[in-house]
Backbone as CSV, one residue per row, in Angstrom:
resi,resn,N_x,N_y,N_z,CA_x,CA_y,CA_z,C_x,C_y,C_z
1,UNK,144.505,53.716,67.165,144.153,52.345,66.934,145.373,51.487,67.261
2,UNK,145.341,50.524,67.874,146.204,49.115,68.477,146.272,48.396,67.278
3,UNK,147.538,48.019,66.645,148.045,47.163,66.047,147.120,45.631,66.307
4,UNK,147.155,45.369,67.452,146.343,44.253,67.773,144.534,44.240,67.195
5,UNK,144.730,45.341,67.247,142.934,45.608,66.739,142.987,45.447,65.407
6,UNK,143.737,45.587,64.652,144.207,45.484,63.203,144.108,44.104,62.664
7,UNK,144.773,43.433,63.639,145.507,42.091,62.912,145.832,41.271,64.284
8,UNK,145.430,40.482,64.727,145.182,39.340,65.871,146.182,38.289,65.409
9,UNK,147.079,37.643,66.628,148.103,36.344,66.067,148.632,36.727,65.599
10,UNK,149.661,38.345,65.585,150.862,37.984,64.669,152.205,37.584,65.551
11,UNK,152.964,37.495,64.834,153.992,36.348,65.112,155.720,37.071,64.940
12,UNK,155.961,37.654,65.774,157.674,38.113,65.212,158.608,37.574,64.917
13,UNK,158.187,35.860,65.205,159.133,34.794,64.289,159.130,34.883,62.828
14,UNK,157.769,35.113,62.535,157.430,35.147,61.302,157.161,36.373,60.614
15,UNK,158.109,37.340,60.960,158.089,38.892,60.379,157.814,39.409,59.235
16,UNK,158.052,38.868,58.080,157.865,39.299,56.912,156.183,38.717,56.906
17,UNK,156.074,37.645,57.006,154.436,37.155,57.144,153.608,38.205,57.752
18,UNK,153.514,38.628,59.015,153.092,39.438,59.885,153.214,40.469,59.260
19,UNK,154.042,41.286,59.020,154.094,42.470,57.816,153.038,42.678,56.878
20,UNK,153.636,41.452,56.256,152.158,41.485,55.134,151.017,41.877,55.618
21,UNK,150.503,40.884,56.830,148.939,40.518,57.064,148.725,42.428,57.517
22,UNK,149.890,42.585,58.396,149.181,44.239,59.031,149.081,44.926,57.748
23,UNK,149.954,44.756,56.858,149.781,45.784,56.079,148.672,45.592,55.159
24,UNK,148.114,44.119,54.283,146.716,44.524,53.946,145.555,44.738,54.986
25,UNK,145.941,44.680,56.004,145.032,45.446,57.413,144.764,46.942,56.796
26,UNK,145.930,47.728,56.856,146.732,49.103,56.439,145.737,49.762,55.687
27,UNK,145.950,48.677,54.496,145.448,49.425,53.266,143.458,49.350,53.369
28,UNK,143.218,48.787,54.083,141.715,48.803,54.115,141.758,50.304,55.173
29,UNK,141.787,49.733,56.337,142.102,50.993,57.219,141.899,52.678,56.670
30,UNK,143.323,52.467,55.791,143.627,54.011,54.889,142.393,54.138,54.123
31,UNK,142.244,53.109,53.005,141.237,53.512,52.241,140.068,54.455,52.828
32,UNK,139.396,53.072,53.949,138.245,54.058,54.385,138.231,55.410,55.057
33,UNK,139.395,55.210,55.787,139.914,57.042,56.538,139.737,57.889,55.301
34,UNK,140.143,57.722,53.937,140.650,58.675,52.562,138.894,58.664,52.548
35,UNK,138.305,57.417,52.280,137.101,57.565,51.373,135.896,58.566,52.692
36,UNK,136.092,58.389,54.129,134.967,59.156,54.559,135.015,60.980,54.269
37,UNK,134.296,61.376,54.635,134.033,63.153,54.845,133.681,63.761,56.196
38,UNK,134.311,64.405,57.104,135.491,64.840,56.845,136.404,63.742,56.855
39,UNK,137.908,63.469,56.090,138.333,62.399,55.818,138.959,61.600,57.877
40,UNK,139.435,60.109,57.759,139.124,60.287,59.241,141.141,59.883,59.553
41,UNK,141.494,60.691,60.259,143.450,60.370,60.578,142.970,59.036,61.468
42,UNK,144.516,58.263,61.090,144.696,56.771,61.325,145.713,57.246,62.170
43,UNK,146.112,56.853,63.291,146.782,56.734,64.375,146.996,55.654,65.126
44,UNK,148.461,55.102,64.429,148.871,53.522,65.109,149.292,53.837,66.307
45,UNK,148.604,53.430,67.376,149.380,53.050,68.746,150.082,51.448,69.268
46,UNK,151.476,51.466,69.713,151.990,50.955,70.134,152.005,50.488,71.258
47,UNK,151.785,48.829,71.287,151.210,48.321,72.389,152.477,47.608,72.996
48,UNK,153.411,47.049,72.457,154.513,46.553,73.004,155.618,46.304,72.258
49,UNK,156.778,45.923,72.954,158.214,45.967,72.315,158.218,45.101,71.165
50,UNK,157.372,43.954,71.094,157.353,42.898,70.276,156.488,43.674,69.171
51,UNK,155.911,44.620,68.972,155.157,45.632,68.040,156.089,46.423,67.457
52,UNK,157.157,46.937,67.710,157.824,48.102,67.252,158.325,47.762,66.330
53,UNK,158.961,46.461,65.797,159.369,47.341,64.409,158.061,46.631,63.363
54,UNK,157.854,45.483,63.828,156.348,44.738,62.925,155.705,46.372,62.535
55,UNK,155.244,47.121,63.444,154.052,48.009,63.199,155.028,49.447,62.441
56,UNK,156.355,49.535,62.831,157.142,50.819,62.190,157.056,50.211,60.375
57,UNK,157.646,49.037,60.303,157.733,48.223,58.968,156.666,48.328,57.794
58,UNK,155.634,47.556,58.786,154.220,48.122,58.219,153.575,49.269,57.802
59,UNK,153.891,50.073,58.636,153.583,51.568,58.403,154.242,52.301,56.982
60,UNK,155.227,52.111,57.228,156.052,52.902,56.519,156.047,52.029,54.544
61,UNK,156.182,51.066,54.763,155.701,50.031,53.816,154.810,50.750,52.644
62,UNK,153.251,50.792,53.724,151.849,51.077,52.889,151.985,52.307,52.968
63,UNK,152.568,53.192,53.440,152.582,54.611,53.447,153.727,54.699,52.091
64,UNK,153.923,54.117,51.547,155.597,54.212,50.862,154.790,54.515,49.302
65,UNK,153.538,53.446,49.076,152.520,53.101,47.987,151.970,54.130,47.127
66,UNK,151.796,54.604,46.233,151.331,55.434,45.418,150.171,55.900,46.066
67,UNK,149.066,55.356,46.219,147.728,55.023,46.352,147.984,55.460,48.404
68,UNK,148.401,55.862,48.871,148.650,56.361,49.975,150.219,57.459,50.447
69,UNK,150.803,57.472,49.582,152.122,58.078,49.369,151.608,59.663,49.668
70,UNK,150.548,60.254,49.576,149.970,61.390,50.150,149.341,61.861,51.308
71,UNK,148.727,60.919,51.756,147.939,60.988,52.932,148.518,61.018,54.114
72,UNK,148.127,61.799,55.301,148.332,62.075,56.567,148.175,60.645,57.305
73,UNK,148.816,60.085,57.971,148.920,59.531,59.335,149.649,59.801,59.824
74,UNK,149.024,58.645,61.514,150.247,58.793,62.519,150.698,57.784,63.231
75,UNK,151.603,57.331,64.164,152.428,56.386,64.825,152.708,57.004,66.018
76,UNK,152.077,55.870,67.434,152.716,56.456,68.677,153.759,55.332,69.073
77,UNK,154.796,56.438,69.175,155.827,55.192,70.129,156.334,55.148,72.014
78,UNK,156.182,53.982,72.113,156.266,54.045,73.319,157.879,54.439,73.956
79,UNK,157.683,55.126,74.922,159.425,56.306,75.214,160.264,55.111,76.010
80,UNK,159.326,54.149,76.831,159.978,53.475,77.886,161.010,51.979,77.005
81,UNK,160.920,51.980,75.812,161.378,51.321,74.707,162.942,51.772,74.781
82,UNK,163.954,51.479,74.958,165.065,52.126,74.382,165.111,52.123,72.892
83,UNK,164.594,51.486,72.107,164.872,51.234,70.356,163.988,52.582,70.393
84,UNK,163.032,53.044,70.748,162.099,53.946,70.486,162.638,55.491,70.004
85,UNK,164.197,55.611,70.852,164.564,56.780,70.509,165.375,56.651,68.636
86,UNK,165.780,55.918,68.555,166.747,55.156,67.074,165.220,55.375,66.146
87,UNK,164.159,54.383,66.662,163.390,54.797,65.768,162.453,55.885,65.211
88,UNK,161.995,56.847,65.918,161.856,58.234,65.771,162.614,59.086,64.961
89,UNK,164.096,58.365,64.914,164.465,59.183,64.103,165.067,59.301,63.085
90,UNK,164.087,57.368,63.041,164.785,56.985,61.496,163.473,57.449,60.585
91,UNK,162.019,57.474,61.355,160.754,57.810,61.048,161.243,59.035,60.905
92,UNK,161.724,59.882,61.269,161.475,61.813,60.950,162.076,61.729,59.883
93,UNK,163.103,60.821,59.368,163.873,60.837,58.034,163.168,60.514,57.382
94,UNK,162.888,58.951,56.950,161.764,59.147,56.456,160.679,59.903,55.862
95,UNK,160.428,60.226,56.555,158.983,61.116,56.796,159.381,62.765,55.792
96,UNK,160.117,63.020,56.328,160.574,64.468,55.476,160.892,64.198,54.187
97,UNK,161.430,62.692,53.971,161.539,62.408,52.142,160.619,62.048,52.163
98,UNK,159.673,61.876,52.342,158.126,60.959,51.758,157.725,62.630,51.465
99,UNK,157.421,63.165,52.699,156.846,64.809,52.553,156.942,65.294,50.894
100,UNK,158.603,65.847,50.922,159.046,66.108,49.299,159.138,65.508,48.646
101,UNK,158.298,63.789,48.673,158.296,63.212,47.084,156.635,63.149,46.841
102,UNK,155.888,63.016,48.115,154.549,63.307,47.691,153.495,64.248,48.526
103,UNK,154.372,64.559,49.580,152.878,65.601,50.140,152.455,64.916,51.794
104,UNK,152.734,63.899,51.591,151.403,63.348,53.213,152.776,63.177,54.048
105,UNK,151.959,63.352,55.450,153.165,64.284,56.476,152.490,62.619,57.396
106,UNK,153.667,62.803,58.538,153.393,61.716,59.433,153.575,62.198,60.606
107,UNK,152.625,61.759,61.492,152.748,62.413,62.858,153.503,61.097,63.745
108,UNK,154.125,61.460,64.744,155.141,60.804,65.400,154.446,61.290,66.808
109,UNK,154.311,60.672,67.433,153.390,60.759,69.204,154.305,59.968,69.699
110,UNK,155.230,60.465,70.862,155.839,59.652,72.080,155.012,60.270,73.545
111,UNK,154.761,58.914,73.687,154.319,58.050,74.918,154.930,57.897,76.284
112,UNK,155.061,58.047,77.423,155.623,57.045,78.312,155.174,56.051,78.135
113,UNK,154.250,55.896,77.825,153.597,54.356,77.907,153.126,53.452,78.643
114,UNK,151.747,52.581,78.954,151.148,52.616,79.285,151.456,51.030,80.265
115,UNK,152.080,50.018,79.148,152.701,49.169,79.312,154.040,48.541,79.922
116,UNK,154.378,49.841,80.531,155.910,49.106,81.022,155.511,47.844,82.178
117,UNK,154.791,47.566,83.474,154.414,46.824,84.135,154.074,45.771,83.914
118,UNK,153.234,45.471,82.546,153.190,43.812,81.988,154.497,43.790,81.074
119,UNK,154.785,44.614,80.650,156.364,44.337,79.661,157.082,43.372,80.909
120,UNK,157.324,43.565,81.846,158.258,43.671,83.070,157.488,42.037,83.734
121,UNK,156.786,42.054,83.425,155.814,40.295,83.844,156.187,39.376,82.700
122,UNK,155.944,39.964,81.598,156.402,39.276,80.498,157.359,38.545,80.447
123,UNK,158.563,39.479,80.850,159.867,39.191,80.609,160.260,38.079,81.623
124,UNK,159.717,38.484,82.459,160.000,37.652,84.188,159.497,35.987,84.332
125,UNK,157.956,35.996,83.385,157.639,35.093,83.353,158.134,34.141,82.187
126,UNK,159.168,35.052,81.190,158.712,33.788,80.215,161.074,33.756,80.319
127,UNK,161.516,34.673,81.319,162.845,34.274,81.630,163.839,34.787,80.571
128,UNK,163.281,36.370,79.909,163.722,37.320,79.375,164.463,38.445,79.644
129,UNK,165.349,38.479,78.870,166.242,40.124,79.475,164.712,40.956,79.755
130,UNK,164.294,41.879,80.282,163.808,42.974,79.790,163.696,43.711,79.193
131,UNK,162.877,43.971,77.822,163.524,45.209,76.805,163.022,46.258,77.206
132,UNK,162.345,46.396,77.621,161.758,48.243,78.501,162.857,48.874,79.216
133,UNK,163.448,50.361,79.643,163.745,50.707,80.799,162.938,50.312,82.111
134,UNK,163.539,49.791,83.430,163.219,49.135,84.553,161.842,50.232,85.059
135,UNK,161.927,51.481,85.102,161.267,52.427,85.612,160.989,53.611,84.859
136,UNK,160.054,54.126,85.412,159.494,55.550,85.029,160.861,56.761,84.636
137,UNK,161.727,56.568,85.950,162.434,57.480,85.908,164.283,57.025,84.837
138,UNK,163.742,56.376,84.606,164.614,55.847,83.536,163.955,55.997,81.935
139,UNK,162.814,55.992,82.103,162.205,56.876,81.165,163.024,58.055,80.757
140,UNK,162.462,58.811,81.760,162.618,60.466,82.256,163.944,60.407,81.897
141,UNK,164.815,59.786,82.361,166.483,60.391,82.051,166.832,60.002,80.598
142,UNK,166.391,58.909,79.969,166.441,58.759,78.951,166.688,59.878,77.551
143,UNK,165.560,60.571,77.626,165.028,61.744,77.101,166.271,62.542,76.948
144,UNK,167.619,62.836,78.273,168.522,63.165,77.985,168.386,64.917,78.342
C-alpha cells in the first residue's frame, strides 16, 4: 500500500501534522488487517524521497503503541534514495528492540525503485539538488 493511498495532501513543511494524519490512517489500516481471518500484512510502499522519513516516522510511531506493539508489518524502501541505506538500519534496530519487548517483527523490502525518472523531473522542474542517485547504476554501486 502507497502512503499516498493512505492519506492525500500531506505536506513535509508541516511534518509533525502529516505524521499525525498518516498515523491515524495507520491505526485504522492495522486494526482491520488484526481484525480480518486469515489476519491481512500491511505493507507500506515508498513512493518518494519526500515520503521517507513522513512514512518511516509514522510507521514506527503506531507500531511503537501497545494496541499494535505485536503485530507483523512491513516497509519498502526505495535503494535509489541515498538516506535509504542510514535508514534500514536505523529500522533493523529498531525493529529487533520492538521484537524483544513485544513479539511483532517488521519486514524491511528494498526496492530499486520505480520512481527515480519523475524524482529527476521533479527536481529539474521545480530547480532542486536531486535527492535520488542520477542512475540505475549508481544504484547498483551504492549497495557497495
Amino acid at each position: 500500500m502507497k502512503i499516498s493511498a493512505v492519506c492525500a495532501n500531506l505536506d513535509v513543511l508541516a511534518f509533525d501534522h502529516s505524521v499525525q494524519r498518516i498515523c491515524e490512517r495507520l491505526r485504522d489500516l492495522y486494526r482491520c488487517a488484526q481484525a480480518s481471518s486469515p489476519r491481512t500484512f500491511v505493507n507500506l510502499d515508498m513512493e518518494e524521497h519526500r515520503d521517507l522519513a513522513l512514512t518511516t516516522a509514522a510507521v514506527t510511531q503506531v507500531l511503537e503503541e501497545d494496541e499494535f506493539s505485536g503485530i507483523d508489518a512491513g516497509i519498502v524502501l526505495q535503494a535509489y534514495l541515498p538516506e535509504s541505506h542510514q535508514t534500514a538500519a536505523e529500522l533493523c534496530a529498531w525493529a529487533v528492540a520492538r521484537h524483544a519487548r513485544a513479539g511483532g517483527r517488521l519486514k524491511i523490502r528494498i526496492v530499486k525503485g520505480a520512481n527515480l525518472a519523475m524524482e529527476l523531473v521533479d527536481a529539474e522542474l521545480h530547480g532542486w539538488n536531486q535527492a535520488p542517485y542520477a542512475t540505475k547504476h549508481e544504484v547498483r554501486a551504492s549497495r557497495g
